[in-house]
N, C-alpha and C positions, 0 to 999 in steps of 0.2 A: 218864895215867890208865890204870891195865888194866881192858881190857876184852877183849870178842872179839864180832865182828858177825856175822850169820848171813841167810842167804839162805831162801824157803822159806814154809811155812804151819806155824801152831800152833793147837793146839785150846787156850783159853787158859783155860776152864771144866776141862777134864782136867788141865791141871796143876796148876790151884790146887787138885782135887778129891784127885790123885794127887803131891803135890808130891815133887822131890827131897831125901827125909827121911834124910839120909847120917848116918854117926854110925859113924866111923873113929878109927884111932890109928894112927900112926908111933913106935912106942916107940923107935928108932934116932935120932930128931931132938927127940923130949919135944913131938912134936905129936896133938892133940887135937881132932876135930871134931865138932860135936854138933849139928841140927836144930834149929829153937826151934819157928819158925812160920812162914806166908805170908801172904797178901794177896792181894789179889783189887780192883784198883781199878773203880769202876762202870764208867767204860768199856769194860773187860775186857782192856784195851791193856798195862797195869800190871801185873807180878806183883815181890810185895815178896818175899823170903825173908830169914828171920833166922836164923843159926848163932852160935853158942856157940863160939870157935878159944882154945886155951890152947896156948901155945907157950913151953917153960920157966916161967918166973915170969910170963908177958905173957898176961894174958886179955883178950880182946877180943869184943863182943858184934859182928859183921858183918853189916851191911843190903847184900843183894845183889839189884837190878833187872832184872827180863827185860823188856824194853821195846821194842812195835813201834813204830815210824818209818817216815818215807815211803820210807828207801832200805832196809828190810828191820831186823832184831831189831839188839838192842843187849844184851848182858850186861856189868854193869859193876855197881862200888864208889857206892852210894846216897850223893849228897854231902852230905847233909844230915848224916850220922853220921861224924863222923869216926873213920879209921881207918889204923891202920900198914900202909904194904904189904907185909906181909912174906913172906916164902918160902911161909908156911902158906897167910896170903889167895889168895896167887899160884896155890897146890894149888887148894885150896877150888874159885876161878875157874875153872882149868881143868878141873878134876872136873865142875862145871854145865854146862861147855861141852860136854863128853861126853857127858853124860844131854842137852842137848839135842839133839844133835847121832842120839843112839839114837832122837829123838822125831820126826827127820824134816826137823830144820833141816839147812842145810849151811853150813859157814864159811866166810866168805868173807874175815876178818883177824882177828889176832888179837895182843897183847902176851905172851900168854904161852905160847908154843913151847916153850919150854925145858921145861914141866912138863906137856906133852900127854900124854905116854906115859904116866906118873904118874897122869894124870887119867883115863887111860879104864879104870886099872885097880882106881882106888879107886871108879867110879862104878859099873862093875861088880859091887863086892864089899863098898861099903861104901853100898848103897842099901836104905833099910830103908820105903820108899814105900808106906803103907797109906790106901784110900780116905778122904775124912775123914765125919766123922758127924754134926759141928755145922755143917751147912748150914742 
């Protein structure tokens, strides 16, 4: 399953208020990334995000969980949705791990190494994060 774990404290009202709203493209690979929405579970433990990944002719709606637990955060592929894991997802993932990782968490493991570099430079420049207003 990829994911990547994270050590640390999150304000979990601040990200659901400020979430990461990315909305990139890789024209060199026909990848596409687009914000949908988030969540906000009552617990406040729970943050849902939903992106929009077209990759070639493969569009895929992606449900992605920030999730605290007793040994610290969890980011990972919502199983309730299924989904391909593909190169793009793999980005996508590492990109959140990045912007959380700006928000104060620290990782502690991760499946996808391979696309960190990658991810901290699209989280960088493809973050289009605006307060939300329908609270």
């Amino acid at each position: 399953m990829t994911h990547v774990k994270f050590s640390g404290t999150l304000d979990m009202e601040a990200a659901w208020t400020a979430p990461p709203a990315l909305k990139f493209s890789v024209p060199e690979e026909d990848l596409h990334v687009k914000f949908i929405e988030s969540y906000l579970s009552a617990s406040r433990e729970v943050l849902l995000l939903r992106y929009m990944l077209v990759e070639g002719r493969l569009n895929q709606t992606v449900h992605i969980l920030l999730a605290k637990g007793e040994e610290g955060w969890v980011l990972k592929l919502d199983r309730s949705a299924s989904v391909l894991r593909t190169a793009g997802v793999k980005l996508l993932i590492a990109t959140l791990a990045a912007w959380c990782q700006v928000r104060g968490l620290t990782k502690t493991s991760s499946t996808v190494e391979a696309y960190e570099d990658r991810g901290r430079f699209y989280a960088a420049h493809g973050d289009t994060s605006q307060p939300r207003t329908d609270r």
